[in-house]
C-alpha positions in Angstrom: -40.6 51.4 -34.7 -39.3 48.2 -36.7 -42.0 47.0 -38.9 -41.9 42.5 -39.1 -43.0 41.3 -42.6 -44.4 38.1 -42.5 -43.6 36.2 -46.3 -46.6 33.4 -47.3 -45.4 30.6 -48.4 -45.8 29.1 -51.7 -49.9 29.0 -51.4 -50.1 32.0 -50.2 -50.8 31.8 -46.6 -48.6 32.5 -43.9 -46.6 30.4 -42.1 -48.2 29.0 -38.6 -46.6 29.7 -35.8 -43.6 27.1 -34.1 -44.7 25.2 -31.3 -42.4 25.5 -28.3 -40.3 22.4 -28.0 -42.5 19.5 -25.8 -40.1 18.9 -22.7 -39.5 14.8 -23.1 -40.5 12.7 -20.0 -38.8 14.0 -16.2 -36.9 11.3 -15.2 -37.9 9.7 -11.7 -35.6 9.3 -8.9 -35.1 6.1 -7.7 -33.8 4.8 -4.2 -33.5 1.5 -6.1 -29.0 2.1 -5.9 -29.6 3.3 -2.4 -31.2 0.4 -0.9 -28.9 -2.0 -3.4 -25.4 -0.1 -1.7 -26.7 -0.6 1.7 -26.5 -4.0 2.9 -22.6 -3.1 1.9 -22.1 -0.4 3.7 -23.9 -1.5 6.8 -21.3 -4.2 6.7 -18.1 -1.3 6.4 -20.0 0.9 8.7 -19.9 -2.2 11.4 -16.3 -3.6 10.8 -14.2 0.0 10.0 -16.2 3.0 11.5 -17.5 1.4 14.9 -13.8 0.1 15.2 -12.1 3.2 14.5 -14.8 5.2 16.7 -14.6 2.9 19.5 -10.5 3.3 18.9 -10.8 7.1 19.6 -13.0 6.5 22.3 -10.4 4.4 23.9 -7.6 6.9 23.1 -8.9 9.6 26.0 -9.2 7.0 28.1 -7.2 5.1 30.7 -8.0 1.7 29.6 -5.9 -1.2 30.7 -5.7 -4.2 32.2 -7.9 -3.8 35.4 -10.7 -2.3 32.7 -10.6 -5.7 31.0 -11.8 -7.3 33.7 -13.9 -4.9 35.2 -14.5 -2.7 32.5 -14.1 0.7 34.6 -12.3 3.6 33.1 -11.5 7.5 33.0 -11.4 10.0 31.2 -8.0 11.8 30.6 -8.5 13.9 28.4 -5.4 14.5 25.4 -3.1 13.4 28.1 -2.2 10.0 26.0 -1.4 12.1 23.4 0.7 14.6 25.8 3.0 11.7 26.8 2.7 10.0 23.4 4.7 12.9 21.7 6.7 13.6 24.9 7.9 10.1 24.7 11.5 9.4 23.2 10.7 5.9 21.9 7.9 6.9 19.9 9.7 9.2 18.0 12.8 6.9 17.3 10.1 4.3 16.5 8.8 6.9 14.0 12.1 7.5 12.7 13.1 3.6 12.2 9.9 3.2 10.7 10.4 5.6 7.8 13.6 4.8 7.0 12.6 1.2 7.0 9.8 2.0 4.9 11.5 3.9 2.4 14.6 1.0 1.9 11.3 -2.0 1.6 9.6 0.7 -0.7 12.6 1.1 -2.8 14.0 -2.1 -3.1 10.1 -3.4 -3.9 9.9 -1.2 -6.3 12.6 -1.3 -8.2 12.9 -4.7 -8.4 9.5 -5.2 -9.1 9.9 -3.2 -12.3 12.9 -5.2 -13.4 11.4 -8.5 -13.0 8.3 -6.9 -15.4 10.7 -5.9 -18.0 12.6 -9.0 -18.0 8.8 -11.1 -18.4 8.1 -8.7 -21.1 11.6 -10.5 -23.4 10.6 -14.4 -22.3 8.7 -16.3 -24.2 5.0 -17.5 -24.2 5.4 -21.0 -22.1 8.4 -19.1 -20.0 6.4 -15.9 -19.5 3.6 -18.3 -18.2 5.8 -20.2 -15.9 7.0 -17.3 -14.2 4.0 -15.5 -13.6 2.7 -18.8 -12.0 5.6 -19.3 -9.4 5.0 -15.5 -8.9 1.8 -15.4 -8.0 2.0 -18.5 -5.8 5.0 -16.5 -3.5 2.9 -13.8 -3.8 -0.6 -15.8 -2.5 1.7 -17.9 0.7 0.3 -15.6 3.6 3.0 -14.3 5.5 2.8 -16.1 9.1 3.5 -18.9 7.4 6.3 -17.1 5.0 7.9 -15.7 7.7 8.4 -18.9 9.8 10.1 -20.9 7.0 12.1 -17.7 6.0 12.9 -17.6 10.2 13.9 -21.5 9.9 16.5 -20.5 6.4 18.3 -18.0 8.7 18.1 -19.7 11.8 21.7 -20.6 13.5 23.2 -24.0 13.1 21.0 -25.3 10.9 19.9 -22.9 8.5 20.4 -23.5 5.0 20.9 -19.5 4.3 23.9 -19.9 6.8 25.7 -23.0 5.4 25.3 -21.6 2.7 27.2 -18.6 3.4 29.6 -20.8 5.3 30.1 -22.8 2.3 31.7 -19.5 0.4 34.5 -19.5 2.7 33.9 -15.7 2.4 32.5 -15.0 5.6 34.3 -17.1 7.7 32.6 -19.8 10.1 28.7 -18.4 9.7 26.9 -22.0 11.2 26.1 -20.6 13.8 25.3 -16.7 13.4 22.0 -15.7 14.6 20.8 -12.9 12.6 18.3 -11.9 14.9 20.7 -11.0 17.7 22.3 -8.2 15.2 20.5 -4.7 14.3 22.1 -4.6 10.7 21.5 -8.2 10.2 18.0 -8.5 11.1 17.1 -5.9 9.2 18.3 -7.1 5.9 17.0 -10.5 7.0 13.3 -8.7 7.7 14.3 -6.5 4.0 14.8 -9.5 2.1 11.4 -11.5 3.2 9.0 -8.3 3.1 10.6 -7.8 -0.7 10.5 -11.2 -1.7 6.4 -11.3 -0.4 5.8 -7.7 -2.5 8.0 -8.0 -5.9 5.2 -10.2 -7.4 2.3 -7.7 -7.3 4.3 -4.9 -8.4 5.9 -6.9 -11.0 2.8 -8.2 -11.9 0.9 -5.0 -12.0 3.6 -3.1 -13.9 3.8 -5.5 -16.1 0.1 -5.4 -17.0 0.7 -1.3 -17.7 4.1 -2.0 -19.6 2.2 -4.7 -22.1 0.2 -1.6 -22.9 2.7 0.4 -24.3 2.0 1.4 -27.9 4.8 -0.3 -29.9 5.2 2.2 -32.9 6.6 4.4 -30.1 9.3 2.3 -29.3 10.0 1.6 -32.7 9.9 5.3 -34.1 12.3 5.6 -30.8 15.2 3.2 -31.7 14.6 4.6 -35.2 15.6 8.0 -33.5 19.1 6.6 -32.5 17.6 5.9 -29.1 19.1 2.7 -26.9 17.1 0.3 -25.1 17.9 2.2 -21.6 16.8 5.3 -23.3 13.8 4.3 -25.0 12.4 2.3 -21.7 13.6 5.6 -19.8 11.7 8.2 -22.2 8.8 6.0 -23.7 8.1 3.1 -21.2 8.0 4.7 -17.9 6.5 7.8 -19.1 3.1 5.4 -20.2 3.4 3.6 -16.7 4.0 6.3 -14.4 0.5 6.1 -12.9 0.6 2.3 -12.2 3.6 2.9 -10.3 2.5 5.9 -8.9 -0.4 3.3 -7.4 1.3 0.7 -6.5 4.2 2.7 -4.6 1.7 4.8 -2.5 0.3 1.2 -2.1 3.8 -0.4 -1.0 3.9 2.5 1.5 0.7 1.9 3.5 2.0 -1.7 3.5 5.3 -1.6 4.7 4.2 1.7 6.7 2.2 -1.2 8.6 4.2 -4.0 8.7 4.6 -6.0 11.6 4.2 -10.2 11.8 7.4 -10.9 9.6 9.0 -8.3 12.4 7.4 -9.5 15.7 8.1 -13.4 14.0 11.6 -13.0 13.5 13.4 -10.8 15.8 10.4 -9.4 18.3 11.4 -5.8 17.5 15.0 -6.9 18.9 17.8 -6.9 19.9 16.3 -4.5 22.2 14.1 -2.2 20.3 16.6 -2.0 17.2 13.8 -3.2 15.1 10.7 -2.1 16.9 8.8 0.1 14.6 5.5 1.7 15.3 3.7 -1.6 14.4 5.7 -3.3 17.2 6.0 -0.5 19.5 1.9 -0.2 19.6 1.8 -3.6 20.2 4.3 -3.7 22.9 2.0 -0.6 24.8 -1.0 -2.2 24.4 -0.9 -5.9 24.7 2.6 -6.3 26.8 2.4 -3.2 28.9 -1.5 -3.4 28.9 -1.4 0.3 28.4 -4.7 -0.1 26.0 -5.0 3.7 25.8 -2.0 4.8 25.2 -2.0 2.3 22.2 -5.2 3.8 21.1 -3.3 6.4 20.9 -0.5 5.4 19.3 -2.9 3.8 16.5 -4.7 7.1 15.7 -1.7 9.3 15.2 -0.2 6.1 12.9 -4.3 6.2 11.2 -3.5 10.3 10.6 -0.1 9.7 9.1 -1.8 7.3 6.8 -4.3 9.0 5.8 -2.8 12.1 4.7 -0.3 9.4 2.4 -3.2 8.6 1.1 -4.9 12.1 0.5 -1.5 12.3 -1.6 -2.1 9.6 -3.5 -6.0 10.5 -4.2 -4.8 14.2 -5.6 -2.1 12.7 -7.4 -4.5 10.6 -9.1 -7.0 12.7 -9.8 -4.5 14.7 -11.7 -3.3 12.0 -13.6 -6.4 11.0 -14.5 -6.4 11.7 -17.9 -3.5 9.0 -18.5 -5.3 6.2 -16.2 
């Protein structure tokens, strides 16, 4: 067997044994964060989760009008749902609502990030300016936007159509009601929901773009590169998480939009314009068809959500760069 040899030390005794490590003071768990988090979430527990509970609720239901008054009710069961996806209109209010929601999306967007290039070349008192004015359009809340943008377009005296008229492009335009025309109220409903979203995403992307390192640039242009091809390769490669955020944002807020629609052409003419914001409304407080709103609003809360799970995984893998 293997024989240990113990050396003395230099006055010839041996060494003493190590003492085992002393384990340092257990830390004590504290409820102090719990009871500090909960007067918060007793407040998101009473105005998001009861709501959205009591919205379920209410979609296997046959609430309506006579259950307003006397509050009785049945149970149906999925068959809200049944008709819900059985019905035409929803789906073609589906449809128009993503292919609105992509064009208000894109043009946000892209605009948005022009607008925070351009403040990134003006000058101190300029770039000040600028940011002011945007964040006051950005700040009007958009009843109020969407009545004075409703009064611009509006026939015979709107200033948006003598305008037009003054051209001599268009022909006589005093009295065109843009409302009254699919194509026209939707670039008239385009061009307010853009106008109220270019100043947060050009103020946001700007924030990111300020943050650029410039040696980058500069080793770029040393490189041959253009302007174009340096913002393309360097620039947008540093902000591509901000803009992943604040498109998936834009989404869920155009996704949802419905005063500047409801205040300018009522879903109309007909239901040219009636996305799923107007449509639910239309079922539930026109028709008084409460549960089949319900409904409506949970399928529109699932879509939702799972553009958001998107948004959580994208950012979790781009975490790194946030």
């Amino acid at each position: 067997m293997p024989v240990t040899t113990v050396l003395p030390d230099a006055a010839g005794a041996p060494p003493a044994a190590s003492a085992p490590p002393h384990p340092g003071p257990r830390r004590r768990r504290t409820r102090a964060p719990l009871w500090l988090l909960s007067p918060a979430g007793l407040v998101l527990a009473v105005v998001t989760l009861a709501p959205i509970g009591f919205l379920i609720f209410t979609s296997f239901t046959d609430y309506n009008q006579r259950t307003l008054f006397t509050g009785k009710y049945t149970s149906v069961g999925a068959d809200n749902y049944t008709e819900l996806l059985a019905d035409s209109a929803f789906w073609m209010s589906l449809v128009r609502t993503v292919l609105f929601t992509a064009a208000m999306v894109a043009g946000s967007v892209l605009i948005g990030m022009g607008v925070s290039h351009l403040l990134t070349r003006l000058g101190r008192g300029m770039r000040f300016t600028v940011t002011v004015v945007l964040i006051v359009a950005w700040a009007m809340p958009n009843v109020a936007s969407s009545l004075v943008w409703n009064w611009l377009f509006q026939p015979g005296y709107g200033i948006v159509n003598w305008f037009l008229d003054q051209l001599r492009v268009f022909g006589d335009t005093t009295d065109l009601n843009w409302a009254q025309d699919p194509a026209r109220a939707y670039v008239s409903i385009w061009l307010l929901i853009v106008w109220q979203a270019v100043p947060f995403i050009a103020l946001t992307v700007n924030a990111a773009e300020t943050q650029v390192p410039q040696e980058y640039k500069e080793a770029a242009r040393l490189d041959g590169a253009t302007e174009l091809a340096v913002y393309r390769i360097v620039t947008l490669n540093h902000i591509r998480p901000t803009l992943l955020l604040v498109t998936i944002l834009s989404v869920i807020w155009d996704y949802n939009v419905f005063n500047q629609i409801w205040l300018i052409s009522r879903g109309g003419p007909g239901d040219a314009t009636a996305t799923l914001g107007v449509y639910t409304f239309k079922t539930a407080f026109v028709g008084f068809h409460l549960g089949q709103g319900a409904a409506i609003s949970v399928v529109t809360t699932l879509l939702l959500l799972g553009l958001t799970a998107v948004y959580i995984r994208r950012l979790l893998r781009s975490g790194e760069d946030l």
